[in-house]
N, C-alpha and C positions, 0 to 999 in steps of 0.2 A: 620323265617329262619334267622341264623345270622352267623359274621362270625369270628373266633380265628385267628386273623393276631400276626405270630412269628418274631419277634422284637426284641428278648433278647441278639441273639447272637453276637459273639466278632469278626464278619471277618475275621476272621486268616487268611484267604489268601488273604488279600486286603493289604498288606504291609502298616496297622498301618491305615487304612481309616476304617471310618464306611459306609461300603456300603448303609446303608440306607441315609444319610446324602449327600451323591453325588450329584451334582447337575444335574437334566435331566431337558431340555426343560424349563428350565428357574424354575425349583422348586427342592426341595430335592425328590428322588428317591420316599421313601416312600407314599411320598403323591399321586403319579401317582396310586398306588396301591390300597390306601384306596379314591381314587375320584370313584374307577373301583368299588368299593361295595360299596358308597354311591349310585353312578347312578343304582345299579341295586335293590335300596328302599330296604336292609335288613332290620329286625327290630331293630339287635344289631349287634355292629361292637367293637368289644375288641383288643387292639391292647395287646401285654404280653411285655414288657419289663424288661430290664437287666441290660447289660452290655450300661453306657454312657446314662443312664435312663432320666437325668436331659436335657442332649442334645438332646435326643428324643422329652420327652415333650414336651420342647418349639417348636416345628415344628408340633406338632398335632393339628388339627383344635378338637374343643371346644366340638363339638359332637361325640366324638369318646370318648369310656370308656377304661380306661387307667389301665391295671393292672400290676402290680409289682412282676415277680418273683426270689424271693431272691437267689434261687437254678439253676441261668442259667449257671452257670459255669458246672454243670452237664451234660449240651446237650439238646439238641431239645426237648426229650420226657417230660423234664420238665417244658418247657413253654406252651407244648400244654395240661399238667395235671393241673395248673395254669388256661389258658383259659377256658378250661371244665370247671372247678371247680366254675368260679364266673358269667359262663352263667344263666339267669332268669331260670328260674323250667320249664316255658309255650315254651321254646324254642323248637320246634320239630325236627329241622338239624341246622347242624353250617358248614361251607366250615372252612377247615385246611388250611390259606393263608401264604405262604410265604410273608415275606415283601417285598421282590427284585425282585416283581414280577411286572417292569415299563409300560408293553405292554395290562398285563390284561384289557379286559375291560368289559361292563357291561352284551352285547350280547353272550357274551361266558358264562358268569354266570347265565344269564337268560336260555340259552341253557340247561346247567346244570341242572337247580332248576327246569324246565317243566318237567324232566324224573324223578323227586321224587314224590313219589304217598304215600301218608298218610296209605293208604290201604295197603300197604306193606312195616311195617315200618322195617325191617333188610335190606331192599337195601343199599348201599353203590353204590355213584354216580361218576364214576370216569372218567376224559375226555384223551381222547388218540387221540395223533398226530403220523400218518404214522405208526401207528402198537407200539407207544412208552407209555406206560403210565407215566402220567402227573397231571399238576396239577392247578386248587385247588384241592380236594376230597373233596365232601359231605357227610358228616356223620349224620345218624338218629339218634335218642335221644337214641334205643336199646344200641349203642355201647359207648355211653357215659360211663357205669362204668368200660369197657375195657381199653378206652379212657385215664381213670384215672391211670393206672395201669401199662402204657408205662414209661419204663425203656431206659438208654441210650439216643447216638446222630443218633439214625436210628426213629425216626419220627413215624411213622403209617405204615411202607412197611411191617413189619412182619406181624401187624393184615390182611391189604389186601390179604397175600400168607393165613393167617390160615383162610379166611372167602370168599375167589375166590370164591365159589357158591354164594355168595349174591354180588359178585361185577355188576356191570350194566357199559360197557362201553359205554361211549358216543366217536362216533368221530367230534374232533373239527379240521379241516382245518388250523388251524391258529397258527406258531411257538409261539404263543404268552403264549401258557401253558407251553412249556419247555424252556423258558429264563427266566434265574434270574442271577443275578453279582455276581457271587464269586468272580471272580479270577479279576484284572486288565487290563487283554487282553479282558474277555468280559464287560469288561466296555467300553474297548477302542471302541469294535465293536460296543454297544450302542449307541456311543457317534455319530457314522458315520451314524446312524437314522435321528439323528437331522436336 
């Protein structure tokens, strides 16, 4: 199991900050996210970057596979056809990560990964807080050349609506799937965690 952490884009609503670069709890944002899928022993963790690629890098620990997509000014659905695209062959599911995801942690993905059953491989694994779908998603290797084939900055929410018979909700208790920093104000509110 592994996971496509999206990292490419330009924060346009963070007034000229790279939200992944922020500082939380004493480290840059993104690294909270990718510590939350180390601990949970994936076998591959791909981070897709973009936009400020050079600034990324230097902030990524050494075992994380670093991919490059040239086409992020296009929107989300091209970083996550980039990560598809340079997953190993032997991968069975990959979780769709956002980067700005500081709270994620390993128990919520392990949550996730126990309700994937090989045996049914068109499941799609999705975690819902209070009736709200959320995220990461887990995607089986079926949906992979779908996967490849997203269009725009709307992500994967069309394939969910055109494949809702295979979705599987899980519910997770924990605001920590629907917080990610767009905006400034929820940085600010992040920051009042600390």
């Amino acid at each position: 199991m592994a996971a496509v952490v999206l990292a490419a884009g330009k924060s346009s609503r963070m007034a000229g900050e790279n939200k992944l670069l922020l500082p939380f709890r004493g480290r840059p944002l993104i690294l909270h996210t990718l510590a939350a899928l180390q601990a949970a022993a994936l076998s591959d963790i791909l981070v897709v970057v973009g936009n400020e690629h050079e600034r990324l890098r230097a902030v990524l620990p050494e075992a994380i596979t670093v991919v490059f997509n040239p086409d992020f000014e296009e929107g989300m659905a091209s970083s996550i056809r980039a990560g598809i695209a340079a997953l190993p062959p032997q991968v069975e599911a990959v979780f769709i990560v956002q980067g700005d995801m500081p709270l994620l942690h390993a128990d919520i993905l392990r949550a996730l990964q126990s309700r994937f059953d090989p045996a049914q491989p068109d499941r799609i694994i999705v975690p819902v807080y209070r009736g709200r779908q959320a995220n990461p998603v887990l995607f089986p290797r079926a949906y992979f050349p779908i996967l490849l084939q997203l269009q725009g900055d709307t992500g994967a929410k069309r394939l969910l609506k055109e494949h809702r018979a295979a979705v599987v909700q899980v519910p997770i208790n924990d605001p920590a799937v629907v917080t990610d920093i767009d905006t400034p104000e929820a940085y600010e509110r992040l920051q009042g965690l600390e």
